[in-house]
C-alpha positions in Angstrom: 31.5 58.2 -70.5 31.3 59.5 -66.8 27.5 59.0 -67.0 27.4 55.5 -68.1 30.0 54.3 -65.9 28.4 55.6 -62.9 24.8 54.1 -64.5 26.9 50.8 -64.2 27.8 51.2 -61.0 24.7 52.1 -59.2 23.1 48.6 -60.9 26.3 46.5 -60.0 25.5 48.3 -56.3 21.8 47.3 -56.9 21.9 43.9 -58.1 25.3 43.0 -55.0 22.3 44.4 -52.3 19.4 42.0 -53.7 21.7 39.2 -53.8 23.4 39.8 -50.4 19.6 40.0 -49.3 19.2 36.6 -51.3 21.6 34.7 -49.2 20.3 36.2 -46.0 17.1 34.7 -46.2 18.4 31.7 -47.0 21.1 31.4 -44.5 18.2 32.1 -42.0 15.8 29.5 -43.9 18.3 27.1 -43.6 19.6 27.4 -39.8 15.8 26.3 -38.9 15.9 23.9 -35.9 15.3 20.1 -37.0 16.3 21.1 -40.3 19.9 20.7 -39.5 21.4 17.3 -40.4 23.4 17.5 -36.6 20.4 18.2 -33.9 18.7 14.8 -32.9 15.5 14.8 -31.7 15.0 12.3 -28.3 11.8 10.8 -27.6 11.7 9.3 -23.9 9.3 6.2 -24.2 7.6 5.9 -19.9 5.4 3.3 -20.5 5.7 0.0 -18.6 5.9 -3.6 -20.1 2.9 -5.3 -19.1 3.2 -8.9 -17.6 4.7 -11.2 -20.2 5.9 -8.5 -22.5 9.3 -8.3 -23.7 10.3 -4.4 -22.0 9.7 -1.1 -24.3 13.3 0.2 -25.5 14.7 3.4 -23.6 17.5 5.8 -23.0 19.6 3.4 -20.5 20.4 5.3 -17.5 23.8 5.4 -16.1 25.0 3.2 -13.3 25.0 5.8 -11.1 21.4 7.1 -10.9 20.5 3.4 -10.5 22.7 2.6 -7.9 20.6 0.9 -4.6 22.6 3.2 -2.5 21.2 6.4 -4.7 20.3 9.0 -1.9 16.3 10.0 -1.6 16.9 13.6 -1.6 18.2 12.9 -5.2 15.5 10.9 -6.3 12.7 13.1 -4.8 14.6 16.4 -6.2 13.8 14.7 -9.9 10.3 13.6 -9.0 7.7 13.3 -12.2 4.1 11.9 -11.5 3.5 8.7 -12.9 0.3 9.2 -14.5 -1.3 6.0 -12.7 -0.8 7.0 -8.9 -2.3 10.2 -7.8 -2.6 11.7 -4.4 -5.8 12.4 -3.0 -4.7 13.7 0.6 -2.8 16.4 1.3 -2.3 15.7 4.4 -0.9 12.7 6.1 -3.7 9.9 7.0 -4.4 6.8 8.7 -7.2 4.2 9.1 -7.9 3.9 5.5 -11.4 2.3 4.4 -13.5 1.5 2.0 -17.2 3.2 3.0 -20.4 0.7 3.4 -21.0 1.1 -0.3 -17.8 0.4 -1.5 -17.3 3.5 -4.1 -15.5 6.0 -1.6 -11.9 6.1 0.7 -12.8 6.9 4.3 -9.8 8.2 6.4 -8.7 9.5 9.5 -6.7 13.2 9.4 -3.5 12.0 11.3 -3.0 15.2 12.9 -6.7 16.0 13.6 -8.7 12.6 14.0 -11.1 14.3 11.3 -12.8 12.0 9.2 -13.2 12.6 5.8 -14.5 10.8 2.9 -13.1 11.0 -1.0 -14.2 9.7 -4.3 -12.4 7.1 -6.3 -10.6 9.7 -8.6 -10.3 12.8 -6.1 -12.8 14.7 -7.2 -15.4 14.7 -4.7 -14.3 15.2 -1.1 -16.1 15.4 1.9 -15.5 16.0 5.7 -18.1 13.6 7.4 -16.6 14.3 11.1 -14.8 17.9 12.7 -14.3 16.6 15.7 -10.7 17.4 16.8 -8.5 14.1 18.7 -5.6 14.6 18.7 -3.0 11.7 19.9 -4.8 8.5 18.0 -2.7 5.5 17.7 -4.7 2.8 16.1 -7.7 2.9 14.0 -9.6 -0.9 13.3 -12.6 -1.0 11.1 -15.3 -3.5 11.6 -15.5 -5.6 8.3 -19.0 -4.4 7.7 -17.3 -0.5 7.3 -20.1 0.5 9.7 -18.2 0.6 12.9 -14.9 2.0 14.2 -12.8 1.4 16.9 -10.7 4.5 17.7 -7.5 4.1 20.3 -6.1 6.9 21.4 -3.4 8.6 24.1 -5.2 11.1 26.5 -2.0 11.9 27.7 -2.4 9.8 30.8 -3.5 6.1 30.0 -3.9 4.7 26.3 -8.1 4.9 26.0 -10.3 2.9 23.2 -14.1 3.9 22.5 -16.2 2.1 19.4 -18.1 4.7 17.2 -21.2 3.3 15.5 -22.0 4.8 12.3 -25.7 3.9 11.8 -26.6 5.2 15.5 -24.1 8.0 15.2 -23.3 7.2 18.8 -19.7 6.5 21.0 -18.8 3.4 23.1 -16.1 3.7 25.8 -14.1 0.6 26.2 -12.4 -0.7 29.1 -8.4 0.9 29.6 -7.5 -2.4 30.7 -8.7 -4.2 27.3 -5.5 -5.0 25.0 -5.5 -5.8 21.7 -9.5 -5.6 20.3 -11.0 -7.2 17.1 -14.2 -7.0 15.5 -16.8 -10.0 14.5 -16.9 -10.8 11.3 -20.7 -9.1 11.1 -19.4 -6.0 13.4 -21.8 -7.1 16.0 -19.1 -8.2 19.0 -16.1 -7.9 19.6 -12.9 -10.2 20.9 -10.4 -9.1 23.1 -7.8 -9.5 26.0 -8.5 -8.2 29.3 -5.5 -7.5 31.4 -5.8 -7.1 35.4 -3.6 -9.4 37.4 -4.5 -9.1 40.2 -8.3 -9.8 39.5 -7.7 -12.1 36.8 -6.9 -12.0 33.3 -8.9 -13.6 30.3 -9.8 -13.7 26.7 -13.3 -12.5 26.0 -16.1 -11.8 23.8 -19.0 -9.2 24.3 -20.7 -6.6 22.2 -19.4 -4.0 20.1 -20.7 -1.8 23.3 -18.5 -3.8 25.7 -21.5 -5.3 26.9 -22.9 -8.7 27.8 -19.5 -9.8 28.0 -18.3 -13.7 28.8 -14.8 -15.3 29.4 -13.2 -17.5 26.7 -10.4 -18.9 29.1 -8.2 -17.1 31.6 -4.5 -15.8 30.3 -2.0 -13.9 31.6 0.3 -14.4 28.6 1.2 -11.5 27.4 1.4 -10.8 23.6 -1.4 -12.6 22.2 -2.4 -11.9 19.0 -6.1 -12.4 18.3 -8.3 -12.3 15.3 -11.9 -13.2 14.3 -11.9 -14.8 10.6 -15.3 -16.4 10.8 -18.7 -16.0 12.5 -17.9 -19.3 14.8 -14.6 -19.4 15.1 -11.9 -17.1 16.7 -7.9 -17.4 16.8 -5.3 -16.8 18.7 -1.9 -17.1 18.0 0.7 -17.5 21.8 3.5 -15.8 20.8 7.5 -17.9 20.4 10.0 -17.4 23.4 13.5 -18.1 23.5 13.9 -22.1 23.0 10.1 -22.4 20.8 8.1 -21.2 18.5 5.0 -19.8 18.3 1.8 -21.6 18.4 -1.7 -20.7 16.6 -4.9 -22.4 17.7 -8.8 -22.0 16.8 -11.4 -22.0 19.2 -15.3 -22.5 18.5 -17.7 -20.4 20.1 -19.3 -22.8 21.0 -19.2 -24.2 25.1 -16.9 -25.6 26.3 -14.6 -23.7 24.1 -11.9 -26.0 23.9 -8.7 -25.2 22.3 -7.7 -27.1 18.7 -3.9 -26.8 17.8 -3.5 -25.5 14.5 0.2 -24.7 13.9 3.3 -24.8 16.2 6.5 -23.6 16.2 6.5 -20.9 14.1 9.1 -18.0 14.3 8.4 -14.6 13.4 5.1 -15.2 12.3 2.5 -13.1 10.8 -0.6 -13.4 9.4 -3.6 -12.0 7.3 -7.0 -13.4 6.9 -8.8 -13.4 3.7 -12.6 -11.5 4.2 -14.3 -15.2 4.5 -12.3 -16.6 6.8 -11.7 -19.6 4.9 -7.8 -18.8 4.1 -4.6 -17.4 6.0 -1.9 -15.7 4.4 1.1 -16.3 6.4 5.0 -16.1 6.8 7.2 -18.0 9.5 11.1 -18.7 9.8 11.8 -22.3 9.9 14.1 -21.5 12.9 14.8 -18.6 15.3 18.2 -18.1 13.5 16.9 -18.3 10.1 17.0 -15.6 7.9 14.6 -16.0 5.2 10.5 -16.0 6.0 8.2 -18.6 3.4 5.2 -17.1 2.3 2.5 -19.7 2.4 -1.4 -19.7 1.9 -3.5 -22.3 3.9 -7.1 -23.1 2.6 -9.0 -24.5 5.6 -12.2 -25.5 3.6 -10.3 -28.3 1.6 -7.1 -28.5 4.2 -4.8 -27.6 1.2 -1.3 -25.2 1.0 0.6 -23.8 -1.2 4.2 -22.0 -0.9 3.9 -18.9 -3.0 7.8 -18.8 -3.6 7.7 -15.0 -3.1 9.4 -13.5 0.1 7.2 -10.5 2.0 5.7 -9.8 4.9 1.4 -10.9 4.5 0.3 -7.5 6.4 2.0 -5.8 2.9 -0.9 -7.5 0.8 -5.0 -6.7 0.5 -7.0 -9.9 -0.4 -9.2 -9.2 -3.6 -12.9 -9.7 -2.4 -13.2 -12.9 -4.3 -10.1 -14.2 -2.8 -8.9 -15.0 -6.2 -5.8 -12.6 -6.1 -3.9 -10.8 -3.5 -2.7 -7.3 -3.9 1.0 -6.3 -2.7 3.9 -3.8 -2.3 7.6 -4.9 -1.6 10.6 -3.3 -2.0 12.0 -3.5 -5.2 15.8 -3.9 -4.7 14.2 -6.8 -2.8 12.4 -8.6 -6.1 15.8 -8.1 -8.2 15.8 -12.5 -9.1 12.4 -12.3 -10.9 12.7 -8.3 -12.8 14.8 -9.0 -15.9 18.1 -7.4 -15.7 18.0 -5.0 -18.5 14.7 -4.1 -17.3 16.5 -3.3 -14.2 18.3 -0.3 -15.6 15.7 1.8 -15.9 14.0 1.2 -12.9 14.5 3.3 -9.1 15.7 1.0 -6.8 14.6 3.0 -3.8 11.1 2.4 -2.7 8.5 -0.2 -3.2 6.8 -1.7 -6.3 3.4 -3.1 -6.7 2.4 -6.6 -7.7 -0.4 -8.8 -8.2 -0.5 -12.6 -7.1 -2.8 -14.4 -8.9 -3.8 -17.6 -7.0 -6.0 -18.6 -10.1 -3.3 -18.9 -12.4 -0.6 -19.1 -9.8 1.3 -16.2 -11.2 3.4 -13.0 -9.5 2.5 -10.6 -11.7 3.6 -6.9 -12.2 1.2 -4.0 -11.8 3.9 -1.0 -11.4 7.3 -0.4 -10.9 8.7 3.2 -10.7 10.9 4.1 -12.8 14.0 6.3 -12.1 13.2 9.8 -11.4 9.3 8.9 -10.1 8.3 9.8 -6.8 9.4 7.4 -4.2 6.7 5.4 -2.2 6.7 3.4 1.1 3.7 1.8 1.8 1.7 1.4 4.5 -1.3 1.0 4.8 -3.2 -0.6 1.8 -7.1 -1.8 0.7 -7.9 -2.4 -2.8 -11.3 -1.4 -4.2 -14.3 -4.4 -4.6 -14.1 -4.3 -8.2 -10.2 -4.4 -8.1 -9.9 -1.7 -10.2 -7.8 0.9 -7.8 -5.2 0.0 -5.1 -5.4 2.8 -2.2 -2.7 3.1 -0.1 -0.9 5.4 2.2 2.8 6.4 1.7 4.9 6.1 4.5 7.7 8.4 3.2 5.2 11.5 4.1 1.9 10.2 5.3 -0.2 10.6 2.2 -2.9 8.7 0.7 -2.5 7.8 -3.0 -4.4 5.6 -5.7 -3.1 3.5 -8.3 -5.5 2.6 -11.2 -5.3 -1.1 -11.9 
């Protein structure tokens, strides 16, 4: 009796161990992650609606991480790389070009002056000068990419020179010469030379300074000059306290008389399409006014058009063609034409990028960040000659960066 009792309870003891052992594995089996009925899994959806498209569903975040008045130490602090933009500097930069050829970025090292030239999508870099200048203030490229005028502080007096590419040689330029613009073919130059006491004029000569002859005599100060075709150049005299400003073409041609173009114009600015042919420009009806029109005026068939769409025109790049114009504006300023529940997800710090399509006489989107991206101010911009990347340099730490289009 004593044996078979304890035969029974060794295989009750056996046969409680497997099933214990049973109910272990599947207790473990069963806590799996995702299999539980309680654990959601999120999927964040980054893509942007393209223009026209109703915009992709998300995660709404709250009020507070979208508030305009969000700091940019919070937004930087939760940066994530939009796969689009990249940064192809890594250190800040100015004078941003397209080279001759039109398939690299040339820039100036802000820091150095050293000039270096970078492919499309970062990948191939080069330094094409070492030469250390430190101080430069203004870098203007001729429109044929082939020239350069460099202005820099020596410390002393504000000094200008022209580097030629093709001759690999360096033009000194007079001290006294104020604002400087190139020829349409990089050939000359236009500029005002300031000496009271001598007399002041406007005045054309050679990229070299050289062969130089007087426009007409001015000893207004804060004229703003520009070159838009081969035969023509443009001055605008700048407003004073009871008019406006005043822009007028001259032909190079003698006598060089003076043809009235627009008056009284407040706060105006301007940018030239690459023939010439068209200005993109802003103005305030009145000195007191607070809103600027944007405007585009086509001298070859004497037409304009109001483009509805408030920015300043130096925050634009003309597309080659001069079908489209390229631009970045703030975004909390663009609120009236971004749908409101697209607004949600978007930062509100920062600029956005946009296309204005003069062919189809459309604003449309190209990017917005979105809450948590990096945070860009931009500066300087140039878009590629097959419009396929927008280059620009971001004034919140000096950078250059490409956007793929």
């Amino acid at each position: 009796m004593n044996l078979n009792f304890r035969k029974i309870l060794v295989l009750g003891i056996v046969i409680a161990g497997i099933l214990v052992i049973i109910l272990g594995l599947f207790a473990l089996l069963g806590g799996k992650p995702g299999n539980d009925k309680n654990t959601a899994t999120t999927t964040n959806t980054t893509n942007l609606p393209t223009s026209g498209d109703n915009p992709v569903t998300t995660t709404t975040p709250s009020s507070e991480t979208n508030s305009i008045n969000q700091s940019l130490e919070e937004n930087i602090g939760q940066i994530q790389q939009s796969e689009r933009i990249k940064v192809l500097s890594d250190r800040p930069v100015m004078g941003i070009s397209l080279n001759r050829e039109g398939d690299r970025v040339v820039y100036y090292d802000k820091e150095t002056g050293q000039v270096f030239r970078i492919s499309f999508d970062g990948k191939i870099w080069e330094r094409i000068s070492d030469v250390n200048l430190k101080g430069i203030t203004n870098i203007t490229w001729a429109p044929t990419r082939d020239k350069v005028l460099v202005e820099y502080n020596d410390g002393k007096t504000r000094q200008k020179y022209v580097y030629d590419y093709d001759s690999g040689k360096k033009y000194s330029l007079s001290s006294r010469m104020g604002q400087v613009v190139f020829s349409p073919d990089g050939q000359k130059i236009l500029y005002h030379y300031w000496y009271p006491q001598q007399g002041s004029n406007v005045a054309v000569a050679r990229f070299d300074g050289s062969n130089w002859f007087s426009l007409f005599p001015s000893e207004m100060t804060g004229l703003q000059l520009a070159w838009p075709k081969i035969d023509t150049v443009t001055f605008i005299a700048p407003e004073g306290d009871f008019y406006g400003a005043t822009v007028y073409f001259i032909k190079l041609e003698s006598p060089y008389n003076l043809k009235e173009i627009m008056d009284e114009k407040y706060s105006i600015e301007t940018n030239w399409s690459p023939s010439g042919n068209k200005l993109l420009y802003s103005y305030k009806d009145s000195k007191d006014a607070t809103n600027k029109g944007l405007y585009i005026r086509d001298f070859s068939t004497d037409t304009e058009i109001n483009l509805n769409f408030i920015l300043p025109p130096g925050n634009c790049a003309w597309a080659k063609n001069e079908l489209a114009l390229y631009c970045a504006q703030e975004t909390k300023n663009l609120l009236n034409i971004i749908p409101q529940n697209y607004q949600k997800k978007l930062s509100l710090l920062g600029d956005s990028f946009w296309k204005i399509d003069l062919g189809a006489k459309e604003i449309q989107e190209v990017y917005i960040p979105e809450t948590g991206e990096q945070v860009y101010g931009v500066g300087e911009i140039i878009i590629s000659d097959k419009e396929d990347f927008f280059f620009f340099e971001n004034k919140l730490d000096g950078k250059l960066y490409s956007l793929e289009l």
